[in-house]
C-alpha positions as CSV (number, residue, x, y, z in Angstrom):
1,X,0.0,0.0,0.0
2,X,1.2,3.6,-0.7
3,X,1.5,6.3,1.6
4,X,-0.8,9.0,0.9
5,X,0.4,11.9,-1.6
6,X,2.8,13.9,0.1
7,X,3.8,11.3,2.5
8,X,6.0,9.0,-0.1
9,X,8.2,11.5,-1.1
10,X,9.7,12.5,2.0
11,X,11.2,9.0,2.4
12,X,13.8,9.7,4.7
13,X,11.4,11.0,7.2
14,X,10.2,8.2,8.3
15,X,12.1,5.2,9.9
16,X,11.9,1.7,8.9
17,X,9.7,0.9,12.1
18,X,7.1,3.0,10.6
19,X,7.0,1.6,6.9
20,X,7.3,-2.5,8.5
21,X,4.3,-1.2,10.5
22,X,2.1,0.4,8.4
23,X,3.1,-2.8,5.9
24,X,1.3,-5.0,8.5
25,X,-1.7,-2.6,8.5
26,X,-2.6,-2.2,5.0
27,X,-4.0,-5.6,5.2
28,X,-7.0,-4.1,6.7
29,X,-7.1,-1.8,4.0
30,X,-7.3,-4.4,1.7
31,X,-10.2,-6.0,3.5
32,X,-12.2,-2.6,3.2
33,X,-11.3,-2.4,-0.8
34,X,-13.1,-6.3,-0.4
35,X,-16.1,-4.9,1.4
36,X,-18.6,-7.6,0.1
37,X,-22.3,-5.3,-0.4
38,X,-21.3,-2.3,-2.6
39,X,-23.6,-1.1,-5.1
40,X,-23.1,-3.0,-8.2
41,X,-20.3,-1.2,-10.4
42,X,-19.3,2.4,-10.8
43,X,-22.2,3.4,-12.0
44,X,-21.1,7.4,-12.0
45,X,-19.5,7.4,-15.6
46,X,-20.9,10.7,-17.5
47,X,-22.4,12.0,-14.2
48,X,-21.7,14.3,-11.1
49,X,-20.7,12.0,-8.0
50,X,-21.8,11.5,-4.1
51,X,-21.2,10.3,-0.8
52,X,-23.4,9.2,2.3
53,X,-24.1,9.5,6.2
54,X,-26.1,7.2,8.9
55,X,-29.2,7.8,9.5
56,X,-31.5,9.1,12.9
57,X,-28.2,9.0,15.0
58,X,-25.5,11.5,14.0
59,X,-25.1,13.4,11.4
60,X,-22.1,11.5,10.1
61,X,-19.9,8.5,10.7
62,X,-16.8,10.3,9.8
63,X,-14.0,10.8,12.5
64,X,-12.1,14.5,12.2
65,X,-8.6,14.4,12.7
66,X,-6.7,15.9,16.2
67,X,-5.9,19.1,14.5
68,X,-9.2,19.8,12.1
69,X,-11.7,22.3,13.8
70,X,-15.4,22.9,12.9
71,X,-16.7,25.1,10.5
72,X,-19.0,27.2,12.0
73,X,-20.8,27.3,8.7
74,X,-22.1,24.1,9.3
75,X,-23.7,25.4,12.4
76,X,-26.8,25.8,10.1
77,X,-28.7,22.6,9.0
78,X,-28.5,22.3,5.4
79,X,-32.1,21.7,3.7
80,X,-33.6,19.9,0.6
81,X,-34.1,23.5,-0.7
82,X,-30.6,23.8,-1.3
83,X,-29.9,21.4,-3.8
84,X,-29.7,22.9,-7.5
85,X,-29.7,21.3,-11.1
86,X,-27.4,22.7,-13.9
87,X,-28.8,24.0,-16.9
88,X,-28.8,20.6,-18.4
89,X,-31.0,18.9,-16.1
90,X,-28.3,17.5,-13.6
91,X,-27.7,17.6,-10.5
92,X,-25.8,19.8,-8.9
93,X,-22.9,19.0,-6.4
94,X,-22.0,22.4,-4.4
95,X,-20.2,22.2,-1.4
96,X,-23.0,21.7,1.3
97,X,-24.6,18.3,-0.9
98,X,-22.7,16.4,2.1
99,X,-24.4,18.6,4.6
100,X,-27.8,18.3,2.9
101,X,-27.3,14.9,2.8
102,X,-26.1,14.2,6.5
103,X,-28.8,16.4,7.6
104,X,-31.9,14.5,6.0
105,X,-30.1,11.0,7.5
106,X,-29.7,12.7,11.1
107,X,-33.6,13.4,11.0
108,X,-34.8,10.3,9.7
109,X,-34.5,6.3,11.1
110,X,-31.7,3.9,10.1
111,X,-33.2,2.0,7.3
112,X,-31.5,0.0,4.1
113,X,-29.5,2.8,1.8
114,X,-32.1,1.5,-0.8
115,X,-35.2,2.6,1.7
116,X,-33.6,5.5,2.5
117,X,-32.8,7.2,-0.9
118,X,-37.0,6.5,-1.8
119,X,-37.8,8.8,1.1
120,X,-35.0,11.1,-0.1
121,X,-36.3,11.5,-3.3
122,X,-40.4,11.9,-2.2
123,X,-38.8,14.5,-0.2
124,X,-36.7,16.2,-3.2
125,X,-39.5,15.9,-5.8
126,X,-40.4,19.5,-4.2
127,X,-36.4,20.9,-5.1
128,X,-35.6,18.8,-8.0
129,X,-37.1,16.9,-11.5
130,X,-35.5,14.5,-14.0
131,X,-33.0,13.9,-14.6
132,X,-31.4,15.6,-11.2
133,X,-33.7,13.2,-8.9
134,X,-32.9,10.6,-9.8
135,X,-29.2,11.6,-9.4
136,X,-30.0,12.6,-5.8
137,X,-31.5,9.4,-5.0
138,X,-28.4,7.3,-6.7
139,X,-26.6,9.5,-4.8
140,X,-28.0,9.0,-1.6
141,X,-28.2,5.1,-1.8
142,X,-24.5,5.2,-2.6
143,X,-24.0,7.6,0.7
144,X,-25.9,5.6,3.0
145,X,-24.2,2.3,1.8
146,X,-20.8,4.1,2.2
147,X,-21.9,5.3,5.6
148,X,-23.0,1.5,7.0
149,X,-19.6,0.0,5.6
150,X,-18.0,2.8,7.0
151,X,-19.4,2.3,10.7
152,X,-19.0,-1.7,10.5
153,X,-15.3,-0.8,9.8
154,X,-15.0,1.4,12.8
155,X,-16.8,-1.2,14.9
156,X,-14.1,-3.3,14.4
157,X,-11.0,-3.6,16.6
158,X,-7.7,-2.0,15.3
159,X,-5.2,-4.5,14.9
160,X,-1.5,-2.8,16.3
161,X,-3.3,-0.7,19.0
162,X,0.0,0.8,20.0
163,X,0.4,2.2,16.9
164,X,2.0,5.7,17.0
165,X,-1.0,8.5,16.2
166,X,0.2,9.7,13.3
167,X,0.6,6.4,11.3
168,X,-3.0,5.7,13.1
169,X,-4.8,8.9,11.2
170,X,-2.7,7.4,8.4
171,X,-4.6,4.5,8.2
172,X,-7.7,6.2,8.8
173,X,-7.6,8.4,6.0
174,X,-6.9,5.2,3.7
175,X,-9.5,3.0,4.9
176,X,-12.3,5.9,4.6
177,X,-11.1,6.7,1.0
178,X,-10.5,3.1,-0.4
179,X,-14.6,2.5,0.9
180,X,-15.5,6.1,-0.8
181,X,-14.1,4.5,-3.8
182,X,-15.7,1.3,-3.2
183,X,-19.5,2.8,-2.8
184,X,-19.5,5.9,-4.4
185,X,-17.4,5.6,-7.6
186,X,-14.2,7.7,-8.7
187,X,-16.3,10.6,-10.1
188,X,-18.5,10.8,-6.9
189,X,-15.8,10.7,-5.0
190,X,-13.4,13.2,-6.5
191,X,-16.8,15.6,-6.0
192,X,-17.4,15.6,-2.6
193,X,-14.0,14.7,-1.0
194,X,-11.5,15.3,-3.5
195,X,-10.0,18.5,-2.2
196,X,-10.9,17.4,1.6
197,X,-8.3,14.0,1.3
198,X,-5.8,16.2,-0.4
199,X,-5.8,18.7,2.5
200,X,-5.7,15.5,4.9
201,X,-2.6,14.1,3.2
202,X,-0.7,18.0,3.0
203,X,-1.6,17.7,6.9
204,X,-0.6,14.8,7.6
205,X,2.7,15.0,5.8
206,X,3.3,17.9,7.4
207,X,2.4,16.4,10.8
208,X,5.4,13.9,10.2
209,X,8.0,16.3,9.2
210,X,7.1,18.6,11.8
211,X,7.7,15.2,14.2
212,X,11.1,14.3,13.1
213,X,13.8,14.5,15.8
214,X,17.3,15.5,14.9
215,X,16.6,17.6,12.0
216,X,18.3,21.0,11.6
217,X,15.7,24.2,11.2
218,X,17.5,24.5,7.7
219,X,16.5,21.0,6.8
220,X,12.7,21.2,8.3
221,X,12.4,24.1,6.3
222,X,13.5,22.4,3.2
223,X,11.0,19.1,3.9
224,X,8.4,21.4,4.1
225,X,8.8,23.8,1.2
226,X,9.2,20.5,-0.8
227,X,6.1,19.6,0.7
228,X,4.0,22.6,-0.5
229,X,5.3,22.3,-4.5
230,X,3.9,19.2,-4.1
231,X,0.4,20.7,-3.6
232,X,-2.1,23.6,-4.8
233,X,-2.0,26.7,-3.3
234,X,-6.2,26.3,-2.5
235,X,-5.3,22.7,-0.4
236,X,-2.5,24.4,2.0
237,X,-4.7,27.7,2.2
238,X,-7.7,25.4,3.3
239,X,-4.9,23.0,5.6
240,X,-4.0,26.8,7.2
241,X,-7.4,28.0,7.4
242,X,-8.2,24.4,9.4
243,X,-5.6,24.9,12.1
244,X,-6.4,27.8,13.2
């Protein structure tokens, strides 16, 4: 398994204690990329892409890492009102779809994805027409199914439990992107965690420079400027604008 973007490149930085370990680990992400009850194929090719939440307990399944803070946009519930078609008919996928999404599951029973995604679209027929709801419902099956598989996996002891933290939100971030693949398809996926992943990687690359004993300020500083060619400007604003 390959460290995440970001992480690879900066080889000397971590010891061979840390590779041997996280080589034991990635056996668990292979179980996840095995997860036996996706929804049959990709299914996204030509269309905008999703992801998915539980339903009637929280409003999502998804740990933050240590040094992520709320947005205190999200204060707000997000509302079936909010979702918009293109020009073309199609749905829409801004940047609170995740939030409308997490919202309707946090106010309605845990039910099959399938179940789920019919009341969705009753409730959308109000917001939306063809073909853009029946894109929301696809996209809310695939969210809800990604959301179950996701909470079975983190039901499930870790194996390594004194694994040090940062290889720990390594593993983390891998399992949770190899099941977005898995259940909502490459396109869905790129749409409504695309940017998010690549901000986790730049942070947690950056976590394990920063962590590095016996390094010179000179040679931090190097590691971390190499770091940042490595990425957008918009992911290490966003990584900034999350620390603070």
């Amino acid at each position: 398994m390959s460290l995440p973007n970001g992480i690879g490149p900066c080889a000397h930085v971590m010891n061979k204690t840390f590779v041997a370990t996280l080589s034991a680990l990635s056996l668990l992400v292979v179980a996840v990329l095995m997860w036996p009850d996706s929804p049959s194929g990709d299914g996204t090719s030509g269309r905008l892409a999703g992801t998915a939440t539980s339903g009637g307990i929280a409003p999502s399944t998804e740990n933050r890492f240590p040094w992520e803070t709320s947005d205190p946009a999200a204060a707000t519930p997000a509302t079936l009102d909010q979702l918009r078609a293109q020009p073309d008919g199609r749905l829409i996928l801004a940047g609170n779809t995740r939030d409308v999404l997490d919202t309707f599951l946090s106010e309605h029973p845990r039910a099959a994805p399938e179940v789920i995604a019919a009341q969705f679209k009753e409730a959308a027929q109000a917001h939306l027409s063809e073909p853009a709801l029946a894109e929301a419902a696809d996209l809310m099956t695939r969210y809800a199914a990604y959301q179950d598989a996701l909470r079975a996996t983190q039901a499930q002891p870790m194996p390594a439990p004194n694994v040090e933290p940062g290889l720990a939100a390594i593993l983390q971030l891998q399992q949770a992107s190899a099941l977005r693949e898995q259940f909502l398809g490459s396109e869905f996926k790129e749409a409504l965690y695309g940017q998010e992943e690549q901000v986790q990687r730049y942070q947690l690359a950056r976590q394990q420079i920063l962590s590095v004993q016996g390094w010179s300020a000179q040679q931090r500083n190097e590691e971390l400027a190499a770091l940042e060619r490595e990425y957008p400007r918009s992911v290490i604003d966003a990584a900034g604008r999350s620390a603070r």
